[in-house]
N, C-alpha and C positions, 0 to 999 in steps of 0.2 A: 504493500500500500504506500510506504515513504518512498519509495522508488518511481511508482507511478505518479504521485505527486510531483517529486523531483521534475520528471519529463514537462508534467504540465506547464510547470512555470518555465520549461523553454519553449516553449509554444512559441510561433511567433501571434501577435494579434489577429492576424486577419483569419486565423485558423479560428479561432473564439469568435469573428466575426461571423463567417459560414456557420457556424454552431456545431460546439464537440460532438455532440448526441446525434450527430448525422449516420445513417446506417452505411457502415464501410466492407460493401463487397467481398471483398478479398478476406479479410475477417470472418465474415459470416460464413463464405465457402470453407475454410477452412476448420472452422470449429462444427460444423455438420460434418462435416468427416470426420473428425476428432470422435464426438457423439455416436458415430455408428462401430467407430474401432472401440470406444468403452464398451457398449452393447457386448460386441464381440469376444472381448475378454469373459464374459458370464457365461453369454449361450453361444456359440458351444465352447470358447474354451475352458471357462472352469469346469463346466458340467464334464466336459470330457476327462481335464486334468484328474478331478475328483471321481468320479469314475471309473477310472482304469485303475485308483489307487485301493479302490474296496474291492472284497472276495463277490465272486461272478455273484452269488445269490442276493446280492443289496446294489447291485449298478444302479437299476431302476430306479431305487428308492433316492439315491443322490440326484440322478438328472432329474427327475420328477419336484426332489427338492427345490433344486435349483431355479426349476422353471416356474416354479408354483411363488417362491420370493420375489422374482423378478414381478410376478402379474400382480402380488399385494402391495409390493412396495412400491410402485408404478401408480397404483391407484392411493394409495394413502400420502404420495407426496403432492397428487394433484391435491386432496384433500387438505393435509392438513400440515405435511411433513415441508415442502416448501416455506412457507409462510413462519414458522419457527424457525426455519435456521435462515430464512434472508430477507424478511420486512423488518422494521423499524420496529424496535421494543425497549428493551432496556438490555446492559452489559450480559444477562446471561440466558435470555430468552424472545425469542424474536415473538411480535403481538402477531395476530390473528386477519391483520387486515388483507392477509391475499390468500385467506379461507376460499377455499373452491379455485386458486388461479383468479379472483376476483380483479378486474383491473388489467391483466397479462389478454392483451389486442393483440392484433395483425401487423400496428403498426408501433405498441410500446416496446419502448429499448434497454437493453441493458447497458450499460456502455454505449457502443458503435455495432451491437448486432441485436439480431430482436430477443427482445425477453423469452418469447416462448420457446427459443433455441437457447437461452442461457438455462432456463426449466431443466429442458431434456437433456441436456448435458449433465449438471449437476441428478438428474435422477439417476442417470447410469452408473453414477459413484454410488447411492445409495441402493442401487441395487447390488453391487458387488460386495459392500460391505459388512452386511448380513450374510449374503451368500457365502464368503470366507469361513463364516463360524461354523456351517457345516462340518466342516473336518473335525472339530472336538469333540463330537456325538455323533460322529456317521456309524453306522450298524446300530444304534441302538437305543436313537429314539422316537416317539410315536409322532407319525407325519402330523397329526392334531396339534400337538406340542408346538413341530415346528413352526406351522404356522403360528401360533398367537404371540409363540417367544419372537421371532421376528417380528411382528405386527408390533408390539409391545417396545420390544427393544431397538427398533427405527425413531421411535416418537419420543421415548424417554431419554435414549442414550445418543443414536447420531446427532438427529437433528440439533437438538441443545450445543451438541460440541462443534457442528457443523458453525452454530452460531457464533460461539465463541471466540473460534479459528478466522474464519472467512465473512462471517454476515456482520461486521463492525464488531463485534462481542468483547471482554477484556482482554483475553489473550493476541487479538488482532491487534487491540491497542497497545499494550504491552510492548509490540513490534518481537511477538512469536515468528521465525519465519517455519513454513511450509507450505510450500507451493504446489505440492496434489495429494496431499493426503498421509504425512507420516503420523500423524495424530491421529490426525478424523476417519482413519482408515483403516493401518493398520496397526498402531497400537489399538485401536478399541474393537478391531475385529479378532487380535491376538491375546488380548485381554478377556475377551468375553468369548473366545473359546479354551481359555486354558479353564476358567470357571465353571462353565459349561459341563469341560470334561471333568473336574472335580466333585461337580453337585451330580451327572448323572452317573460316574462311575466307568470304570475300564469294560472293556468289553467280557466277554465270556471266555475264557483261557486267557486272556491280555497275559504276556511274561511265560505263558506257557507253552502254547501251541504257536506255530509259526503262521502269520499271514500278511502273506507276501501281496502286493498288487499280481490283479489278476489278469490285467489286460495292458502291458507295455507299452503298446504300440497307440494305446487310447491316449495313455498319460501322453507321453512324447508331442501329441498331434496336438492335446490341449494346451499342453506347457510352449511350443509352438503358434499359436494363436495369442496365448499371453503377451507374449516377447511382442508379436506384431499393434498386438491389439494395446501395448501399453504405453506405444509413440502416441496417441492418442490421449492416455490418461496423463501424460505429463507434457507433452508437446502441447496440446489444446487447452492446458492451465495456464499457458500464456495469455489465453481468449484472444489471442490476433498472431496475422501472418506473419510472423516478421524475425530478430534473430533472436528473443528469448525464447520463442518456439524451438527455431532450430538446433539450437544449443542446448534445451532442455533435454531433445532427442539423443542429440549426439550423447553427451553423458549418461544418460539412458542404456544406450547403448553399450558404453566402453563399460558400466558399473557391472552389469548383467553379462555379459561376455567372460570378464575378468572375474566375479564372483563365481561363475559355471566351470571354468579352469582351475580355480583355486580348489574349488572343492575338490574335483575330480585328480586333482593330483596328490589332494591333503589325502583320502579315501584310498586313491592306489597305493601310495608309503604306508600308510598303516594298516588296511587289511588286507592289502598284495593285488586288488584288480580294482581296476575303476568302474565305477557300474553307470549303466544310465539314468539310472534314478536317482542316485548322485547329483549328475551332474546335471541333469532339468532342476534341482529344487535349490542346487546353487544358482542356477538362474536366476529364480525366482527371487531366492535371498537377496540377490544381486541387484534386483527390481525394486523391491518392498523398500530397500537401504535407500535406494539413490531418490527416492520419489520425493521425501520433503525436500531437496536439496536440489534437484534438479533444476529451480529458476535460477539458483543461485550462485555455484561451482561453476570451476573449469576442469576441461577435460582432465587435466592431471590428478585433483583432487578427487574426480570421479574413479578413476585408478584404485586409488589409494582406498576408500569407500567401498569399492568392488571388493578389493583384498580385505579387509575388517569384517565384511559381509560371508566370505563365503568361509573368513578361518572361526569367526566368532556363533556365527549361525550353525555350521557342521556342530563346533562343540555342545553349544544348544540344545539341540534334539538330541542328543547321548544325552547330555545330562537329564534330560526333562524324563525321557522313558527309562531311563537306567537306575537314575541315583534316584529320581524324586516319585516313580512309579505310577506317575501320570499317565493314563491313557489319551492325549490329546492326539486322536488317530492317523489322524495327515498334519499333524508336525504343524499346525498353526500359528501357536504363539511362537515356539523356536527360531522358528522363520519371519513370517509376518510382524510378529508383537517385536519378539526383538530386533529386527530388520529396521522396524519404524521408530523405536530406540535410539538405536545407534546413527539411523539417519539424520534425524531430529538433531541430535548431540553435536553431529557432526558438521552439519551444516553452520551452528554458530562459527565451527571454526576457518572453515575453506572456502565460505562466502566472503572472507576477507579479504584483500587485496592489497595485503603487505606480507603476504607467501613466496613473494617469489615467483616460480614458474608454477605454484603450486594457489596461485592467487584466483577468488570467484570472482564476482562483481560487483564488491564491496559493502559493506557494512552502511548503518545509516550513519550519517553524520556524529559525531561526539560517542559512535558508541565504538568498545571494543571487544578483543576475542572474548577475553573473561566476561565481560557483563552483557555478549549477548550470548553464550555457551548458559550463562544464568538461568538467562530468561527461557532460553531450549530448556532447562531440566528443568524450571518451575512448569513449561507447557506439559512437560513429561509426565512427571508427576500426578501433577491436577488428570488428567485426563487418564491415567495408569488406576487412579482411588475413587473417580469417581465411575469408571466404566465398570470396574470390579464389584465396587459395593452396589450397583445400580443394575448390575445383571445377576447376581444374587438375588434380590428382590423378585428379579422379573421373574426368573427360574421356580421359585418359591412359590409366587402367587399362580402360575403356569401349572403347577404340580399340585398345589388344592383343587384348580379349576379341572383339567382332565389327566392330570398323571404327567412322569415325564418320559417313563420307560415301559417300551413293549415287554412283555412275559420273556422268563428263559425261554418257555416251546417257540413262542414267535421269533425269540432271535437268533434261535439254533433254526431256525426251517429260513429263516430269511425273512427281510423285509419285502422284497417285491411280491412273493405271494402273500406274506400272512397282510401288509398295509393296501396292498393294489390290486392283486390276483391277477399279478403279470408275472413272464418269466423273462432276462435278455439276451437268454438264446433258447433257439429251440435246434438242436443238435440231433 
């Protein structure tokens, strides 16, 4: 936001003259493509990602997830989930005035592209971010559940932070930076799947019997799609064509490459082969890390970022299913939560531009590494106690209303026959 300010005031006049709020083409094109590669990232790549990573009898139940989140939270941010996290309220909750998209025409603007395209862009974050939490309870729990827990935890828990972060809210003021989502995203979708997986419990053998992803070649294809689909999710947080897009990409890029190598060579040295499931979820780590930082860094820093992501997130997930006997099934918060951690963190420090070759593009005026690395770990925080103690709650109330776990028979026979009475193969 003080950066965009900044620009303003070089403005020349006659730009103010024609009027800033004029709709700029090029912008607009390009943040509707952004918007359809967010999409893309959900359906099908995470449904596939997630997917390929559960045993054949619950695929179903994941895509079905996935696809069932996407259609509530699609309808509850026209409803209600918008208007809290981006109309005018107070520091920690946006009011009610754009109840229904109230006001969002053909021809009102966000900036320089239309509102109803700034809408559907920001809805596609809010559908992915829910949809991530699935991993912490995949196999095993009741599709009923899932819906309301989503339903629930979109309105209590994104939106509010969404405000916070981006819709003017304290942390915006503060001069938090994250620019797609290291907070709003994935710390609170990492968060609220590690909880998840604690309040619903490990699977049925979890630590015992082996279960491996059942379909490889799914994962790959969706973790594939991610990578494409996530030039979008932080190239089009620029909301215009121009070189913080480009640049957002680029490091995007170099983070996610360099984290997916890290891994895959951290993984060969220590267990003697590199696998490919390794190295798609160093990807990812790679993705999740670089995303609050991505307005921000330069390529070298994103490097460096990459490296922290794929050495710090591999140890992660050992620690999380090994030492602390967590079943969070698809590695969520390991990856994700602390991905957007580390990124968060990091971004105070490489958005500076007294690095060297290692310099972002700059800090706001009078501030520095230390007191804006601060301000990352108070955003860290706040957003790590309130996501936690808040999906807690929602879980709880979720679990009086209709339970939160199928029976052992239902989850030894599987979820897609005993919740859907489908099967996804028929062999």
């Amino acid at each position: 936001m003080k950066k965009i300010l900044a620009l303003l005031t070089l403005m020349p006049m006659s730009v103010f003259a024609e009027g800033v709020n004029s709709l700029d083409g090029a912008n607009t094109a390009w943040i509707l493509t952004s918007t359809a590669l967010v999409l893309l990232m959900s359906l099908p790549g995470l449904a596939l990602f997630y997917g390929g990573l559960v045993r054949s009898k619950n695929i179903l139940s994941v895509l079905m997830q996935c696809f069932a989140i996407a259609g509530i939270v699609s309808v509850l941010w026209l409803v209600v989930g918008y208007s809290i996290a981006f109309s005018d309220g107070n520091a920690y909750f946006g009011s009610l005035s754009k109840f229904m998209l109230s006001g969002v025409l053909e021809d009102s603007l966000s900036g320089d592209i239309p509102e109803s395209l700034f809408v559907l862009f920001q809805m596609t974050f809010a559908i992915i971010t829910p949809a991530l939490i699935i991993g912490g309870f995949a196999e095993r729990m009741k599709f009923s559940a899932v819906l309301l827990f989503s339903a629930f935890w979109l309105i209590v828990v994104y939106a509010p932070i969404t405000h916070w972060v981006w819709g003017g809210g304290w942390l915006q003021e503060m001069g938090l930076l994250d620019f797609a989502g290291g907070t709003v995203v994935h710390v609170t979708a990492g968060v609220g799947a590690l909880v998840a997986a604690m309040v619903v419990g490990p699977r049925k053998g979890f630590g015992k019997t082996p279960m491996p992803p059942h379909n490889m070649t799914m994962v790959i294809t969706g973790a594939g799609m991610l990578w494409v689909g996530w030039f979008g999710f932080n190239g089009g947080s620029a909301l215009a064509a121009n070189g913080d897009a480009a640049m957002a990409m680029l490091v995007t890029h170099i983070s996610a490459a360099t984290a997916a190598m890290v891994w895959m060579f951290y993984e060969w040295i220590k267990f003697g082969k590199p696998t490919a499931l390794g190295t798609v979820t160093g990807m990812v780590a790679g993705l999740g890390t670089i995303t609050p930082a991505s307005g921000f860094v330069g390529p070298a820093g994103a490097l460096v970022i990459g490296i922290v992501a794929g050495l710090v997130c591999f140890n992660a997930v050992i620690i999380i299913k090994q030492k602390f006997k967590i079943d969070d099934s698809l590695d969520v918060f390991p990856v994700h939560g602390v991905g957007g951690i580390l990124g968060t963190l990091m971004a105070g420090v490489f958005a500076s531009s007294e690095l060297g070759l290692f310099s972002g593009q700059g800090l706001a005026e009078g501030t520095t590494i230390a007191s804006q690395v601060g301000v990352q770990f108070i955003g860290v925080v706040v957003t790590f106690a309130y996501t936690a103690i808040a999906t807690y709650i929602i879980l709880k109330v979720v679990e009086m209303m209709v339970g939160l776990r199928v029976s052992p028979e239902e989850e030894q026979q599987g979820l897609d026959i005993s919740a859907h009475e489908e099967i996804g193969y028929n062999l």
